[in-house]
N, CA, C and O of each residue as an XYZ file, in Angstrom:
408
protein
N      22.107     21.579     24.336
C      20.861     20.988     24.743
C      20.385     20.036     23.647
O      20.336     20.253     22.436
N      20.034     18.903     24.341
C      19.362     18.305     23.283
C      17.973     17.247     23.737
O      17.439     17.236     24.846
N      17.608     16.436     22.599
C      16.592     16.062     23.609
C      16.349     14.590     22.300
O      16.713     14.529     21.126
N      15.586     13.571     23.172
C      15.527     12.163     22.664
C      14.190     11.676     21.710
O      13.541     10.772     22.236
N      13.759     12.080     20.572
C      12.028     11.702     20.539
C      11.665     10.303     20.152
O      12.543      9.456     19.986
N      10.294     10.021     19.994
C      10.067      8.770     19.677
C       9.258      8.979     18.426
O       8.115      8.930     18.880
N       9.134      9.198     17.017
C       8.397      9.160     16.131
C       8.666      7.680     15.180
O       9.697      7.019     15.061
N       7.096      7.447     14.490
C       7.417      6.231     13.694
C       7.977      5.120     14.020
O       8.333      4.406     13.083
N       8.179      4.732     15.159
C       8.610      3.596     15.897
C      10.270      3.626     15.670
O      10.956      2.605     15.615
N      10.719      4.816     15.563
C      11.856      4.896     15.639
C      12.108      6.571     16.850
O      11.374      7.545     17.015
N      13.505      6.198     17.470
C      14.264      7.130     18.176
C      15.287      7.861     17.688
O      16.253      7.363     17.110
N      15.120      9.112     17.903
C      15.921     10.135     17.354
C      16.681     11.097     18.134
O      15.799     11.568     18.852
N      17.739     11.673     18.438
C      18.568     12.162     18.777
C      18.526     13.429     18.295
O      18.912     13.603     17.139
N      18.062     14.538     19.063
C      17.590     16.076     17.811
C      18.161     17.337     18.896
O      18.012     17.361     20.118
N      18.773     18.237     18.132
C      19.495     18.963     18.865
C      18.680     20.486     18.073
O      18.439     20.484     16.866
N      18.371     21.576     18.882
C      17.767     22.796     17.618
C      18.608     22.869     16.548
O      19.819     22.767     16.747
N      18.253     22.999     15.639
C      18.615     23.548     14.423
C      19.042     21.978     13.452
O      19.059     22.113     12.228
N      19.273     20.971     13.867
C      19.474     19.590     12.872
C      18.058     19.651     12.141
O      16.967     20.063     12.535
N      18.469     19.096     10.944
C      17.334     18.610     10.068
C      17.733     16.850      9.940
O      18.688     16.218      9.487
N      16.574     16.538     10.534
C      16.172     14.452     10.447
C      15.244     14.294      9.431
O      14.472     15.125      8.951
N      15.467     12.756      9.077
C      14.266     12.580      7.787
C      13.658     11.242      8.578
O      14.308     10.197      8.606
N      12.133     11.385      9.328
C      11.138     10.602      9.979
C      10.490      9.809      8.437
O      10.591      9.926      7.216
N       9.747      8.913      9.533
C       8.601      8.474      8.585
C       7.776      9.186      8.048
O       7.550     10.155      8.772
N       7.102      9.207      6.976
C       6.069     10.376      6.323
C       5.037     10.422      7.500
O       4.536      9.602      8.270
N       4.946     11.970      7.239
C       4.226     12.799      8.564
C       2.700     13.085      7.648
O       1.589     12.950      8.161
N       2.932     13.488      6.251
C       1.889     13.475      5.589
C       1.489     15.269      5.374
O       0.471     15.739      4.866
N       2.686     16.009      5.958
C       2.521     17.460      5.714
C       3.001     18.202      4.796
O       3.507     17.533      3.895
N       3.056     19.302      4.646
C       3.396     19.916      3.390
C       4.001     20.968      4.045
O       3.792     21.521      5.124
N       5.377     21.233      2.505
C       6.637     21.991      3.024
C       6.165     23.207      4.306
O       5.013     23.632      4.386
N       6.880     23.483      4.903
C       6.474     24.975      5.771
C       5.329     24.608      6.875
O       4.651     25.432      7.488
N       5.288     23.679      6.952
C       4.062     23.360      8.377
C       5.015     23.145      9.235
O       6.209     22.846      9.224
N       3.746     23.491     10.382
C       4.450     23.135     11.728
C       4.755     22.073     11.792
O       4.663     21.507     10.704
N       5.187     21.315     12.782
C       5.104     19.671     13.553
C       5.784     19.784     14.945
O       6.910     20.161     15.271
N       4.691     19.316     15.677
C       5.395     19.306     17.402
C       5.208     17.429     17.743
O       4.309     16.612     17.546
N       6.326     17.389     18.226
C       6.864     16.038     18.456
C       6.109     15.683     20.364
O       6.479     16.475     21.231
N       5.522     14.985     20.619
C       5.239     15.134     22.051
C       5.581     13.927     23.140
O       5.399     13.981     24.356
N       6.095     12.884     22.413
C       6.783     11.508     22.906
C       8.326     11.977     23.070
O       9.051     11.795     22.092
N       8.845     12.527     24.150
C      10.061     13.540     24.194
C      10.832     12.248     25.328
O      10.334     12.242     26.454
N      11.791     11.373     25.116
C      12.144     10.192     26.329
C      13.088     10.871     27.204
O      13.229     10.463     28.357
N      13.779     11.915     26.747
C      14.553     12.512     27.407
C      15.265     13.811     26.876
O      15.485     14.229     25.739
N      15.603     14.397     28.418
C      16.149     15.823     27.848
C      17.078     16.527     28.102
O      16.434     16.990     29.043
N      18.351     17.262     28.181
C      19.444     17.303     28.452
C      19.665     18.774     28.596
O      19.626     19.479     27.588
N      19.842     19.170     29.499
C      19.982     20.836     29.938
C      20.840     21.021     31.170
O      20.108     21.405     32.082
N      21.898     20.923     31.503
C      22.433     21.085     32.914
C      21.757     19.880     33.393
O      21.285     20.010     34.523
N      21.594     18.812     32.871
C      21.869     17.749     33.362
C      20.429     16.563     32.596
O      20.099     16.699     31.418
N      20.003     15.882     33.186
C      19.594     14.498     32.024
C      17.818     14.501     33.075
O      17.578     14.305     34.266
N      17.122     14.755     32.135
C      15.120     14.379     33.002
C      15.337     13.400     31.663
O      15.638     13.487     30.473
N      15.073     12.669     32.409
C      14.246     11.079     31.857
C      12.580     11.093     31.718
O      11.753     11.948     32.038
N      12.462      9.918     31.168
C      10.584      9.906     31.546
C      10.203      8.380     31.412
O      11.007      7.489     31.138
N       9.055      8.239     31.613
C       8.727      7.009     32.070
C       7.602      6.556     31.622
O       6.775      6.191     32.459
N       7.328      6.476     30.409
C       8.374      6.670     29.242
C       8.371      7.736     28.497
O       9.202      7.904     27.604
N       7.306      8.697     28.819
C       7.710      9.882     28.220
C       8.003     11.187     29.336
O       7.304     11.151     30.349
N       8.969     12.308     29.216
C       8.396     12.952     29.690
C       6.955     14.065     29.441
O       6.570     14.508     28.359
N       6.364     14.313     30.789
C       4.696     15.019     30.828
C       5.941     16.922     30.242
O       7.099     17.298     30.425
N       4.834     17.405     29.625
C       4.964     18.667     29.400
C       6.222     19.032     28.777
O       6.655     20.174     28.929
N       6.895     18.112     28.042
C       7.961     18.725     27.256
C       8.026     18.245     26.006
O       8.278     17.045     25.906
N       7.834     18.988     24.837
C       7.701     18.863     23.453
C       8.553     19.283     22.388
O       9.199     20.290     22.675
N       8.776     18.766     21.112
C       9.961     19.818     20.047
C       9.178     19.797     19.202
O       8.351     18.948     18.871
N       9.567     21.287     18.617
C       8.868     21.435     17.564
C       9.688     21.989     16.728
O      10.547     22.845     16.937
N       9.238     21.208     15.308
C      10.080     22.088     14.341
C       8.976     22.323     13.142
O       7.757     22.408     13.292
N       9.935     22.428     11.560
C       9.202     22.822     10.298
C       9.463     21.789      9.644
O      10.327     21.040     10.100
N       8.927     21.513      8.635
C       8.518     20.673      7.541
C       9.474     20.704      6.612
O       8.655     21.065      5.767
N      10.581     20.645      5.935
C      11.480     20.912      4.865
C      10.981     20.685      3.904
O      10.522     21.534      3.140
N      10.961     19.152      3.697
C      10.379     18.804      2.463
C       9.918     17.404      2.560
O      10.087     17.040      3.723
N       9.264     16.196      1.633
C       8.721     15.067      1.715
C       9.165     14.466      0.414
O       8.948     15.060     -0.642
N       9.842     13.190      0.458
C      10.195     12.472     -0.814
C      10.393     11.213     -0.544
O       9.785     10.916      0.484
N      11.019     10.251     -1.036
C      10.858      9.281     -1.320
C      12.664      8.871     -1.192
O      13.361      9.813     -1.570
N      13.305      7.871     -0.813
C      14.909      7.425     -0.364
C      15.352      6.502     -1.674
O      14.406      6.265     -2.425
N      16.101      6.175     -1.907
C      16.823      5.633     -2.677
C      16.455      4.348     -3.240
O      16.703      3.574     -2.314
N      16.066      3.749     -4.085
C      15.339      2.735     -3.722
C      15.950      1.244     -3.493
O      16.849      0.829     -4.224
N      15.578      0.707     -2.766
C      16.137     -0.795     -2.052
C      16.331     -1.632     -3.225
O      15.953     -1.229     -4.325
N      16.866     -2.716     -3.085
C      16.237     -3.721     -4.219
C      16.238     -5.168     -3.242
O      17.028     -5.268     -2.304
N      15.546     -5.944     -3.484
C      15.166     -7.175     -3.166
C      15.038     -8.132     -3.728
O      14.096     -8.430     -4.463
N      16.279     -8.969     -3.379
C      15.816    -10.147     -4.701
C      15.682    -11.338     -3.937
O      16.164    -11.291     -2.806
N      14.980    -12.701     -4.399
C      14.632    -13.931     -3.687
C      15.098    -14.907     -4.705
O      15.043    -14.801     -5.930
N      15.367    -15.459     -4.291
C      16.048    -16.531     -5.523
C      16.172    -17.992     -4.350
O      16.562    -17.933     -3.184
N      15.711    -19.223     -5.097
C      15.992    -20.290     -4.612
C      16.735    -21.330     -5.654
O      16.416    -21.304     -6.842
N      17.715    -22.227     -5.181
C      18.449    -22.889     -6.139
C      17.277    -24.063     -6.211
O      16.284    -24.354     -5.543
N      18.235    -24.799     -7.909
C      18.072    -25.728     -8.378
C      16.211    -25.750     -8.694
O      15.606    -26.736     -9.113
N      15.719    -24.694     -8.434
C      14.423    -24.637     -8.751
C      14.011    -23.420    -10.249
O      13.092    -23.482    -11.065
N      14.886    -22.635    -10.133
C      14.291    -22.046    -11.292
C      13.442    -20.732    -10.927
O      12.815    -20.089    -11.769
N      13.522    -20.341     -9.219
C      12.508    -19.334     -8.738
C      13.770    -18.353     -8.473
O      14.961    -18.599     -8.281
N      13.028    -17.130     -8.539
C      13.942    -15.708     -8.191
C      12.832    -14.471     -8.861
O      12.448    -14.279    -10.014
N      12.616    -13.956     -7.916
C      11.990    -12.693     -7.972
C      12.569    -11.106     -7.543
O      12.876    -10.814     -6.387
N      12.628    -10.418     -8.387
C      13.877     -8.735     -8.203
C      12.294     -8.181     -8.008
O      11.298     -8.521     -8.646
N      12.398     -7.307     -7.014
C      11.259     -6.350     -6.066
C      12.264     -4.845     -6.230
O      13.458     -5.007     -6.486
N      11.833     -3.721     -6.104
C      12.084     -2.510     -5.307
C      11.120     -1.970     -5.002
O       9.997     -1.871     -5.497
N      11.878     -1.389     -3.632
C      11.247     -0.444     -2.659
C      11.606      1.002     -2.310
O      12.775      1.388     -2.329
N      10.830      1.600     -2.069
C      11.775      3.335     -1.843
C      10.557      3.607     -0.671
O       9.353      3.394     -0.818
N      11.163      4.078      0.384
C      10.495      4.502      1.608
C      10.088      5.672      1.372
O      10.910      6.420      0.843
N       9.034      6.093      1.604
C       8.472      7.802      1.407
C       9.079      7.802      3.076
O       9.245      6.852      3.841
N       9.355      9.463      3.295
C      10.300     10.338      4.042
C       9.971     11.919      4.420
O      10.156     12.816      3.597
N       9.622     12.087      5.337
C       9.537     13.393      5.699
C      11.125     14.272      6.239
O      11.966     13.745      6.968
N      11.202     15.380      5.790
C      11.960     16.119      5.902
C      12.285     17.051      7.266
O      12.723     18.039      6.676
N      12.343     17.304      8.294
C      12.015     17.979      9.223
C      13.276     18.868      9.901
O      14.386     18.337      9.924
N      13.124     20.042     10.378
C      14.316     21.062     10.677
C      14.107     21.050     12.176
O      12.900     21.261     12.292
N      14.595     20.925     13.322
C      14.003     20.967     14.957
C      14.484     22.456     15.228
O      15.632     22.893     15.314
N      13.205     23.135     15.340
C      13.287     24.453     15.823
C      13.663     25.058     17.059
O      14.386     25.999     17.386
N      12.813     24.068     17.749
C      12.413     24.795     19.311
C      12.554     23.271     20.159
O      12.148     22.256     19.593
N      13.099     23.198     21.414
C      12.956     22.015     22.674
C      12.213     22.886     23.821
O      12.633     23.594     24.736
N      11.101     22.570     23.430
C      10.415     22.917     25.269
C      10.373     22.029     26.242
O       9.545     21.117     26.242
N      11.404     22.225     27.329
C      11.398     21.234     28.351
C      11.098     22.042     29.984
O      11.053     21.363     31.010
């Protein structure tokens, strides 16, 4: 069984028991989190939704919250003398999918 969510303007693919790393949720280790933008769900066969399905939710736990690797960004233009080095590191929530209620 698995099921499709929509968090952070991104789509995820979550089966019980995977741990995904979302956009920061802003919770702390051991909290709940129920996901409720569920696009689809897979049990003896495929419920869609339009665009979400009504009354089916996942919920999992909180693992942990940190910060990814950090990017680097550089800009550089010729024959001018410009170039600027940036980094970035995405903060990251940790999450374990417990439960699919469909």
């Amino acid at each position: 069984m698995y099921a499709i969510i929509a968090t952070g303007g991104k789509q995820y693919k979550v089966a019980e028991g995977d741990i995904i790393r979302v956009e920061k949720l802003g919770l702390e280790a051991g909290e709940t989190v129920t996901f409720d933008k569920v696009l689809l769900v897979s049990d003896n066969g495929l419920k869609t939704g339009t665009p979400y399905l009504e009354n089916a939710t996942v919920t999992g736990s909180v693992v942990k919250e940190g910060k990814n690797k950090k990017v680097i960004v550089y800009k550089f233009k010729r024959k001018s003398g410009y170039h600027k080095k940036n980094g970035h590191r995405q903060a990251f929530t940790e999450v374990k999918i417990d439960k699919i209620n469909a």
